[in-house]
C-alpha positions, -999 to 999 in steps of 0.1 A, spaced: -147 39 -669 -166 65 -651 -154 76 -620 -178 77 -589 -165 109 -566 -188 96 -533 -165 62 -538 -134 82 -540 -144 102 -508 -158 75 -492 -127 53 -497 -105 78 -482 -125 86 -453 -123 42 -445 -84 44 -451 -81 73 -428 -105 60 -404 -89 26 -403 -58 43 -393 -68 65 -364 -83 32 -355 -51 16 -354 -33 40 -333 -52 27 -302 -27 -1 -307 4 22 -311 0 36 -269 27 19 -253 54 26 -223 67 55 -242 33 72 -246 25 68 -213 60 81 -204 57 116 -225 28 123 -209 43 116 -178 68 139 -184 47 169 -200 28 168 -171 59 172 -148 78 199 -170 82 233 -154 89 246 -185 69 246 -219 69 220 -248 80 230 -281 63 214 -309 83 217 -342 81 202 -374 86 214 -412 62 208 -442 27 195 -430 39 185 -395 48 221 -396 10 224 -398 -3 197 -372 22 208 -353 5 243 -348 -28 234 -343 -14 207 -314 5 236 -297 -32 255 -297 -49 223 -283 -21 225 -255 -23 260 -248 -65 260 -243 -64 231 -222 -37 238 -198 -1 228 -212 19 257 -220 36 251 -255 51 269 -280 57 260 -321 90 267 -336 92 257 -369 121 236 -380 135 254 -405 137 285 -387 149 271 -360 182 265 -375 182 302 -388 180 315 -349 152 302 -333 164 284 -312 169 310 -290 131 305 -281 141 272 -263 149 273 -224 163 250 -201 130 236 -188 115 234 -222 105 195 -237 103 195 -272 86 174 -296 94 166 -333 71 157 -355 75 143 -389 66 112 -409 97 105 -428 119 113 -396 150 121 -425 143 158 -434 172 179 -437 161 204 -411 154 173 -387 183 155 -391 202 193 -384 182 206 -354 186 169 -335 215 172 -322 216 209 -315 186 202 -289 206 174 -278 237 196 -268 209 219 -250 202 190 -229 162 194 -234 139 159 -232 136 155 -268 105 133 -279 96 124 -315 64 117 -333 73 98 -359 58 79 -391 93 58 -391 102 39 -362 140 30 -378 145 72 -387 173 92 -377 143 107 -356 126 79 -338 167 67 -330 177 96 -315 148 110 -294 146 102 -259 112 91 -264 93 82 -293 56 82 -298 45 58 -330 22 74 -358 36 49 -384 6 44 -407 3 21 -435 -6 40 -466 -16 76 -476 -53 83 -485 -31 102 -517 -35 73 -548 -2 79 -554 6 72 -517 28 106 -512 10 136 -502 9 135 -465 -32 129 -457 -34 95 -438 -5 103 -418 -11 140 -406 -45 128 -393 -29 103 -371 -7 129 -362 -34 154 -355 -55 126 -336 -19 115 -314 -17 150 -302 -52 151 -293 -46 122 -267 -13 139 -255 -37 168 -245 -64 148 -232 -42 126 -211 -24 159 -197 -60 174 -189 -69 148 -170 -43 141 -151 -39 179 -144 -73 177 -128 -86 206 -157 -122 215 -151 -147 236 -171 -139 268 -148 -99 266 -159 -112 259 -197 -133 295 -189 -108 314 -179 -92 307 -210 -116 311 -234 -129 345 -221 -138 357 -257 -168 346 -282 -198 322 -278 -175 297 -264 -163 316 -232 -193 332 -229 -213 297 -225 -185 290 -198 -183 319 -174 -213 346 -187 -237 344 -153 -275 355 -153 -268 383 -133 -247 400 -154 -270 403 -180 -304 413 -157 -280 439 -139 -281 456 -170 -318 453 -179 -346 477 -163 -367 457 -131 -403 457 -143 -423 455 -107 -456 459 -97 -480 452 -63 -504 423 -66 -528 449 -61 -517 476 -87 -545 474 -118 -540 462 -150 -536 496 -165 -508 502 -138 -490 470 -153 -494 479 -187 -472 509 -181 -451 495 -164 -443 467 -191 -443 495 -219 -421 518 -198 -393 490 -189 -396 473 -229 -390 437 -215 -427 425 -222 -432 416 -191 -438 426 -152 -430 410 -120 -462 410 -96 -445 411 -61 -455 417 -26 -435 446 2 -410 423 6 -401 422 -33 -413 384 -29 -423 368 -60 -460 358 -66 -462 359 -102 -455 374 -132 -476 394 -161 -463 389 -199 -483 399 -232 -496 366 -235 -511 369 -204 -527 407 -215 -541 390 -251 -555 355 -229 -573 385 -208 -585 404 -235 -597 374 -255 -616 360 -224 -636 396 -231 -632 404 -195 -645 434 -179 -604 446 -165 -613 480 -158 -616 470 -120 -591 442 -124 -559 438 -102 -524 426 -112 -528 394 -90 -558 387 -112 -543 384 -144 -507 373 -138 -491 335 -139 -487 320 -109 -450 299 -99 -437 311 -134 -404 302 -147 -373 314 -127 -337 308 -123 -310 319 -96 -286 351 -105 -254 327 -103 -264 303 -127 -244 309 -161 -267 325 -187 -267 290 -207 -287 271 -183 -308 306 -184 -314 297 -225 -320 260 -219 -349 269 -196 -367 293 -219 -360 269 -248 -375 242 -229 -406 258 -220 -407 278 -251 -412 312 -232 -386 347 -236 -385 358 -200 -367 344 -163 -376 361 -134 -341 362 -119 -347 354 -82 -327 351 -46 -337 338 -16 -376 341 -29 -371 377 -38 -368 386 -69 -338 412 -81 -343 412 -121 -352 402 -151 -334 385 -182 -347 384 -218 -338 360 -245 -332 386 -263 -301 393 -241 -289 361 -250 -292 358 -283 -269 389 -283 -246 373 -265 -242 350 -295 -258 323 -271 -282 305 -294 
C-alpha cells in the first residue's frame, strides 16, 4: 500500500486544526481570571516548563515581552539547580506541561508554593499533580497527538502555543497597547521601521532639488543631475509648490520634438503632483508611490515644500 505524503500532511494539519478549534471551548472563569491577574501583577511572569513546553514556553515569554507583559523563562530543570533565584516576590509564574507529572514539575511546585508567588498551570491533564496544585489552571487538554503513535508532543504544543497567544492578546487589549507602544519596542529591522521610520527623516538626508517656474529647462536639467534624485521641484519665492519636473517629463518633452531652447520650467513640469506631509511614517510614503506607480514624493508643509524622498530610500530601509 502506497503511502500518499499530501494525505499524511493534510491529516495532521485537520487533527491540529480541529484542536486549536476546540480550545475556544476550554476559556472559562480561570482563563479569564489569569489574565486578570497578569494584567494586575507588578512584577513579571515566569513561564517555565521542561522538554517542548520548555520550547513554547520561550517563544510565549517573547510574545509577552513585544507586546507589553514583562516575562521572563526559567526552565524547569534549572530551576531546581539555582534558578530560582530569578523569581521575586511580585513575580506570577506559569507552568506549562502536558503530562503535568514530570519529575522537575512535580519538584519545583511546591518550592514556588513556599515563595508564596500566584502559581498558574497550563496543563494537558486536568487530574495532574499540576492542574491540582496551581492556583489557577488554564485547560490545553487535547485529544490525540498528530504523532501516529500518539506520543511525540505536536497536537498538544500547538494548543499550547495558540493558549499563550490569547493570554497576550487578552493582556494587550486590556492594557490599552497601541501601534506607537508596539514601535517603541521594535525599534530594529523592517518591522520597527514600518512603525516609527517618518518621511522626514529620510528627505532630511537627501539633497532639495529646486528650481523657479521661470528657470529654463537647461537650468532644471542641472539641477536634477547635480542633486541625483531624478527629479526637481518647480517652486515659486515663497518655496510654494507648483509642480514638479521628473525624466519622464524631460523624454514626454523631447518626444513631442519641441523647440525647449526658449522653454521655462513651468512649461514642462506636472502640475498638483504627488505629495505627502513630513510626519507621515515612510510606509504610507511607499504605499503612495506604489499606488501611482511613480519613485518620487515631494515632501510638503503648510504648501511649501521642504524635501524630497526617493523610493530608492525606502527600499533601503528594507521597506518593500
Amino acid at each position: 500500500m502506497s503511502i500518499s505524503i499530501s494525505d499524511i500532511a493534510r491529516d495532521t494539519i485537520r487533527l491540529e486544526s480541529d484542536a486549536v478549534a476546540a480550545l475556544a471551548g476550554r476559556i472559562g472563569p480561570d482563563f479569564e481570571r489569569a489574565v486578570q491577574v497578569l494584567s494586575q501583577t507588578k512584577g513579571r511572569v515566569i513561564f517555565s516548563g521542561i522538554g517542548k513546553s520548555a520550547v513554547i514556553a520561550q517563544k510565549i515569554v517573547a510574545t509577552f515581552n513585544s507586546t507589553g507583559t514583562p516575562a521572563v523563562f526559567m526552565h524547569a530543570a534549572d530551576a531546581i539547580h539555582g534558578d530560582l533565584g530569578m523569581i521575586l516576590p511580585d513575580d506570577v509564574v506559569v507552568l506549562i506541561s502536558k503530562s503535568g507529572e514530570s519529575p522537575e514539575i512535580k519538584t519545583l511546585i511546591p518550592l514556588i508554593k513556599e515563595f508564596g508567588n500566584t502559581l498558574i498551570a497550563m496543563a494537558g491533564k486536568l487530574d495532574s499533580y499540576l492542574a491540582l496544585q496551581s492556583d489557577l489552571v488554564i485547560d490545553t487538554v487535547v485529544e490525540q497527538e498528530a504523532c501516529p503513535n500518539n506520543l511525540a508532543p505536536t497536537t498538544s504544543t500547538t494548543a499550547q502555543l495558540v493558549m499563550g497567544d490569547a493570554l497576550a492578546i487578552c493582556l494587550m487589549k486590556l492594557r490599552g497597547f497601541r501601534t506607537d507602544d508596539f514601535a517603541r519596542v521594535h525599534p530594529g529591522g523592517a518591522l520597527g521601521k514600518r512603525l516609527y521610520l517618518r518621511v522626514q527623516d529620510l528627505a532630511n538626508a537627501n539633497e532639495k532639488p529646486a528650481v523657479q517656474s521661470d528657470a529654463s529647462v537647461q537650468e532644471a536639467i542641472l539641477e536634477m543631475t547635480q542633486k541625483r534624485l531624478g527629479v526637481t521641484a518647480v517652486v515659486d519665492a515663497d518655496q510654494k509648490l507648483l509642480g514638479v519636473i521628473t525624466d519622464g517629463d524631460l523624454r514626454r518633452m523631447l518626444e513631442r520634438g519641441s523647440d525647449w531652447g526658449g522653454m521655462k520650467a513651468a512649461d514642462i513640469m506636472t502640475v498638483a503632483p504627488k505629495t505627502i506631509a513630513p510626519e507621515a511614517l515612510a510606509v504610507e510614503a511607499l504605499s503612495v508611490l506604489q499606488e501611482h506607480s511613480i519613485t518620487q514624493l515631494a515632501v510638503v508643509s503648510a504648501e511649501k515644500y521642504v524635501g524630497m524622498i526617493h523610493l530608492h530610500d525606502l527600499v533601503r530601509e528594507g521597506l518593500h
